[in-house]
C-alpha positions in Angstrom: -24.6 51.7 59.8 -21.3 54.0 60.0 -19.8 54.9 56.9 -17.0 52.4 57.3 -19.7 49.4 57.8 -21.0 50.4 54.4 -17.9 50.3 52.4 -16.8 46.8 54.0 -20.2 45.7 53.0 -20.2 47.3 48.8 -16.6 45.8 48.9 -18.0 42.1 50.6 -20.7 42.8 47.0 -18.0 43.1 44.9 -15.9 40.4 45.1 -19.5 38.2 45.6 -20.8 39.1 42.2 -17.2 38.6 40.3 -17.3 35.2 41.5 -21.0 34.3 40.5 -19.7 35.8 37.2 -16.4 33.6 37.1 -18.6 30.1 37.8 -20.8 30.7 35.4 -18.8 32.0 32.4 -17.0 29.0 33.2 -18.7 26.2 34.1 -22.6 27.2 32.8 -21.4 27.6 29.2 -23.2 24.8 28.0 -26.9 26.5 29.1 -25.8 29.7 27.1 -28.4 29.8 24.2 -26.3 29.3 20.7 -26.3 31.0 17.4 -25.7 29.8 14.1 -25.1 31.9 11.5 -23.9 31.4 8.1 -19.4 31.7 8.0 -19.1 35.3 5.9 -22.1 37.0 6.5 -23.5 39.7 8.8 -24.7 38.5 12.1 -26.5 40.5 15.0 -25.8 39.0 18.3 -29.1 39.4 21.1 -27.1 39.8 24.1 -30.1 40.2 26.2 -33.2 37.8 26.4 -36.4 38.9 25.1 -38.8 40.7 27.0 -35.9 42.3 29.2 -37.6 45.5 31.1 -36.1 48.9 29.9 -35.2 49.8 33.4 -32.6 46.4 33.4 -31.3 48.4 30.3 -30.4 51.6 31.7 -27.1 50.6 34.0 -24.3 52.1 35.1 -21.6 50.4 32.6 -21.7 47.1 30.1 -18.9 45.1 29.5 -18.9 42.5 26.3 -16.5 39.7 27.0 -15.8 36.7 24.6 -14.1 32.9 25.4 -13.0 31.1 22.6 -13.5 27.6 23.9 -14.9 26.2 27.4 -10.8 25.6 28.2 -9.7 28.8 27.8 -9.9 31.0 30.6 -8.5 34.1 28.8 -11.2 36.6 28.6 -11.2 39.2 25.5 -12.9 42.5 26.1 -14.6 43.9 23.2 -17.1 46.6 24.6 -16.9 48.6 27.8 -19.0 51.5 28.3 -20.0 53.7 30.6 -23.9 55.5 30.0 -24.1 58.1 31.7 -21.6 59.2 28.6 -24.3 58.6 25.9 -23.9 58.0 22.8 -24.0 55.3 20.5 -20.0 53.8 20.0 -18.3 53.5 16.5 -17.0 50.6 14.8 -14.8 48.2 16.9 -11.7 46.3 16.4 -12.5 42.8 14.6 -15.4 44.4 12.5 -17.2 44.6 16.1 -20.3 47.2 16.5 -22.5 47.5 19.4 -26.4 48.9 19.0 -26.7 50.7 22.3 -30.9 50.6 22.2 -31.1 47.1 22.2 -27.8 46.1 23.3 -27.1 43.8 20.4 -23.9 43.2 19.3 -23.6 43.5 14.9 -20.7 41.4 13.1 -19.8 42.6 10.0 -18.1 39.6 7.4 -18.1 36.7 10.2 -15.0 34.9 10.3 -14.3 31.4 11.9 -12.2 33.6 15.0 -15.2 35.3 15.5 -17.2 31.7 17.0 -16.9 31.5 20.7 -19.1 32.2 23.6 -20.0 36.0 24.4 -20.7 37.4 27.7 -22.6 40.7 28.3 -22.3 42.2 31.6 -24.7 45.1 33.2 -23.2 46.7 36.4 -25.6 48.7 38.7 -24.9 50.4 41.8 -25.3 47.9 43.7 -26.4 45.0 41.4 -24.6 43.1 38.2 -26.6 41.0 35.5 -24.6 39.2 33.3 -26.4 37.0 29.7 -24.5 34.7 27.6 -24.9 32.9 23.7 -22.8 30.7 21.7 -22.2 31.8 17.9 -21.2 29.1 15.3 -20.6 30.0 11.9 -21.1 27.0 9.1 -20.4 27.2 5.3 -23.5 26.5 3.3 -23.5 23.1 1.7 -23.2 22.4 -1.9 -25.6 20.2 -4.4 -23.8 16.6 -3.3 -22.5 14.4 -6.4 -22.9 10.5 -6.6 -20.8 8.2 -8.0 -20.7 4.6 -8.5 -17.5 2.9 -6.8 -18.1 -0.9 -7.4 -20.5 -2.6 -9.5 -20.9 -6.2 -10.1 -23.8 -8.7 -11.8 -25.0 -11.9 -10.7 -27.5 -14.3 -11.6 -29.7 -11.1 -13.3 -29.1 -9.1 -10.0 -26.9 -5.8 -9.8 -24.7 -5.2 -6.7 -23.2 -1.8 -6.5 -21.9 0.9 -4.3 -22.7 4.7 -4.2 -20.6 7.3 -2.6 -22.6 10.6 -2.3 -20.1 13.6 -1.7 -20.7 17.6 -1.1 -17.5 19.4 -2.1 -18.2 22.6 -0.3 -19.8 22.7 3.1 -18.1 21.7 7.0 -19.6 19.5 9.7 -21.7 17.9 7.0 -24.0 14.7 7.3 -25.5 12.3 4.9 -28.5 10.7 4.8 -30.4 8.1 2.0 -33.5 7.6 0.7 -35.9 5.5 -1.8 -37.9 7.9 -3.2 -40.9 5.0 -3.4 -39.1 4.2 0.1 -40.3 0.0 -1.0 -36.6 -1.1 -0.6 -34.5 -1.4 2.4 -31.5 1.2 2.7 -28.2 -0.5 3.9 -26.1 2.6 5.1 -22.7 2.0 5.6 -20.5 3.5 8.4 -19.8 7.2 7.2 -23.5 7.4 6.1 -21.8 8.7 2.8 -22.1 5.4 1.3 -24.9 3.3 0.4 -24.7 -0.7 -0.8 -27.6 -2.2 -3.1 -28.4 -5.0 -5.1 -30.9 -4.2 -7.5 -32.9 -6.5 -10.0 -35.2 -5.7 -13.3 -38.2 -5.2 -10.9 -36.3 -2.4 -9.3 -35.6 -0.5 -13.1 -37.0 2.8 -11.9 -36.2 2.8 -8.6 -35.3 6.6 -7.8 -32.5 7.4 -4.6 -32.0 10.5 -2.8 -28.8 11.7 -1.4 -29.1 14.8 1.0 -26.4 16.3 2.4 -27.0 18.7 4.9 -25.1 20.9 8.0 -26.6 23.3 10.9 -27.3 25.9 8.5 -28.1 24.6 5.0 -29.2 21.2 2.8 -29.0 19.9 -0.7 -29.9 16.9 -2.5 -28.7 14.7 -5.3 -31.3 12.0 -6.9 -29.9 8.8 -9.4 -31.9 5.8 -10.6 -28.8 3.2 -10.4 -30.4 0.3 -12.2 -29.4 2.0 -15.8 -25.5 1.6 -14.5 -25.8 -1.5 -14.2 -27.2 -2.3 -17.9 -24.1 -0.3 -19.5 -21.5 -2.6 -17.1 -21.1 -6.1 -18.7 -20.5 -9.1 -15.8 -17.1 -8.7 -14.7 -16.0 -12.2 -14.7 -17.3 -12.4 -18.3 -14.7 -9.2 -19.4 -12.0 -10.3 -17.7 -12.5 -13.5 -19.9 -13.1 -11.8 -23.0 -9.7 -9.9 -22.5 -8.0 -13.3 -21.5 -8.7 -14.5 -24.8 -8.2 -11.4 -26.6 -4.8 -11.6 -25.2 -3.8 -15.1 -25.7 -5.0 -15.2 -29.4 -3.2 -12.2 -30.4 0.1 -13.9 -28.9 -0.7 -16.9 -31.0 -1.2 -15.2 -34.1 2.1 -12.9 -33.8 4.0 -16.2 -33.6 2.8 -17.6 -36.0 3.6 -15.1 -38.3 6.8 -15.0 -37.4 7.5 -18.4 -37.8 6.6 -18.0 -41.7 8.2 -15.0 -42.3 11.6 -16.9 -40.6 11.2 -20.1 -42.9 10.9 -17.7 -46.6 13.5 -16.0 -45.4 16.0 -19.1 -44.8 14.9 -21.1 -48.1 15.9 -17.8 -50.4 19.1 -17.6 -48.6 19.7 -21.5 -49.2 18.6 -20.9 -52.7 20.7 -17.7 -53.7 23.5 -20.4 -51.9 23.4 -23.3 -54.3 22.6 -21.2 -57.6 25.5 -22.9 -60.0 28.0 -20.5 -61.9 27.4 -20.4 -65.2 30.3 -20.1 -67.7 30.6 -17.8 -70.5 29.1 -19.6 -73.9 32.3 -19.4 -76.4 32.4 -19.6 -80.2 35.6 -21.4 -81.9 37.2 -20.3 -85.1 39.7 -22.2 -87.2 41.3 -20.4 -90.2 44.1 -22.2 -92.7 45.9 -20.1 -95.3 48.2 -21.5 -98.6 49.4 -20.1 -101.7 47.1 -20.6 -104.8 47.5 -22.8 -107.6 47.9 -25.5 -105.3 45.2 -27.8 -103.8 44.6 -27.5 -100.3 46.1 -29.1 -97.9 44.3 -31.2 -95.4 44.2 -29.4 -92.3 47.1 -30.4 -89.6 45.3 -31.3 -86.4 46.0 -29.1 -83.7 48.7 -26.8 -86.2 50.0 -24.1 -83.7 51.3 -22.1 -86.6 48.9 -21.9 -89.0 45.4 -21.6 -86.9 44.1 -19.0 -85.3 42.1 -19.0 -82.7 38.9 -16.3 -81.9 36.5 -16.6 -78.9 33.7 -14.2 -78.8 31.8 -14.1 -75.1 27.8 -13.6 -75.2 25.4 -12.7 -72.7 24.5 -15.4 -70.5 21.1 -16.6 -71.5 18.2 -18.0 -69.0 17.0 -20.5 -68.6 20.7 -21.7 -67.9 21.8 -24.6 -70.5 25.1 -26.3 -70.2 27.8 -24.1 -72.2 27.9 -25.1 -75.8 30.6 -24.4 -78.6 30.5 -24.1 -82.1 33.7 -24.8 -84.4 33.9 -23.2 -87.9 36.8 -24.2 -90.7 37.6 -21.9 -93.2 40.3 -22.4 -96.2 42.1 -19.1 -97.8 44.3 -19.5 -101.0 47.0 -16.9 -101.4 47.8 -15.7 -105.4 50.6 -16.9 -107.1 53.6 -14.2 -106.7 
């Protein structure tokens, strides 16, 4: 083959082995082996499948590629290296660092941007081998908490509703289970919450929440028949406050009904009180000359009486005014 035959033939190669590469970094994602790794920690990608011969090792130039999502056709190029150079590279951008002797790819302080789908490609002379994984990165779930969102009582039963929740974690699910595993688990859409209806013969009965993700689980236990002995009957509070309420009302109005009836019979008392007058003391005084025999006293003699009123204290109980009338006789000497 002329020299011209071979070019058009490495050429023909080429464009060949870029497209077997295209379809299946495309549309073979979902066979690419996946990773997961906790979010935050180191991770060492194996680019290349186990038991790979040396001599597929020892190519021409490697290429590491990485696709965010099946969707997105943009391609970002972290390594590209040619061997014949040697040498092991440094750090990359993105906290990237390739291990040239086993062409693994280290990650340090994995962030969420760093998930995706990674592509490692080998280029021969004549030959390309290309290997793919999937990296996903999880937070690590915490111990779950339970609480009780309804409770009511019947007939000696106990119906109530748990709600088991993790607050740290992502793509978490929740599962139940008796720990005796005698009573039938109702789960309700969500799988978060569980319904039961308990009597006394299921006192000890012990429940396990577990919440769990790809890369981590933790679980919660609670013995729910205890809630429902510190929980009076609903219907029998809502009764109790009824007539807590109603008596109180009842029992402030009549209080103020007695308080309003004193008060109006002392102000119709201090109304009709009667005035009492002053209690006044009458003095009559006559004067003559002496040597002469008194003179029967003139009734009523303007000139020769006098009149002298003393007022006293007003004494209680009040009596009706009273007067007292005293008649004195004076005799003048002889001049």
């Amino acid at each position: 083959m002329d020299r011209k035959g071979l070019l058009s033939l490495n050429f023909l190669l080429f464009f060949s082995l870029a497209f077997e590469l295209s379809c299946v970094t495309v549309e073979d994602l979902t066979k690419c082996p996946i990773i997961r790794e906790q979010l935050g920690s180191s991770v060492l990608l194996p680019l290349t499948p186990k038991g790979m011969s040396e001599s597929m090792k020892k190519r021409i130039h490697i290429i590491v590629t990485k696709v965010e999502s099946p969707g997105n056709s943009v391609k970002k190029k972290i390594v590209s290296l040619d061997l014949p150079k040697g040498g092991s590279p440094p750090y990359l951008e993105d906290g990237y660092k390739f291990h040239l002797e086993n062409l693994n790819l280290g990650i340090l302080e994995s962030k969420k941007e760093n998930e995706g789908w990674y592509f490692l490609t080998l280029e021969g002379n004549i030959s390309v081998q290309h290997f793919c994984l999937q990296l996903e990165l999880y937070e690590r779930v915490s111990t779950p908490e339970i609480k009780v969102l309804n409770l009511t009582q019947e007939n000696g039963n106990c119906s109530l509703m748990l709600a088991c929740e993790a607050e740290k974690g992502d793509h978490v699910a929740y599962s139940w289970s008796e720990e005796a595993g005698t009573h039938p688990l109702i789960i309700a859409n969500g799988s978060h919450l569980l319904y039961l209806t308990l009597g006394p013969q299921h006192a000890d009965s012990t429940y396990i929440c577990t919440a769990s993700n790809p890369i981590s689980n933790r679980s919660q236990i609670i013995i729910p028949w205890p809630r429902c002995r510190i929980y009076p009957p609903v219907s029998r509070q809502w009764g109790l406050y009824a007539g807590l309420f109603l008596g109180s009302i009842i029992g402030v109005t009549m209080i103020l009904q007695v308080v309003i009836l004193l008060l109006t019979r002392r102000g119709k008392a201090d109304y009709h009180q009667p005035t009492v007058e002053a209690k006044s003391l009458t003095i009559y005084a006559a004067v003559q000359k002496s040597g002469k025999e008194p003179d029967p006293l003139p009734a009523q003699d303007p000139c020769t009486t006098i009149y002298v009123a003393a007022t006293e204290p007003v004494p209680q109980p009040v009596q009706e005014p009273s007067s007292i009338t005293v008649y004195a006789s004076v005799t003048l000497p002889e001049s």
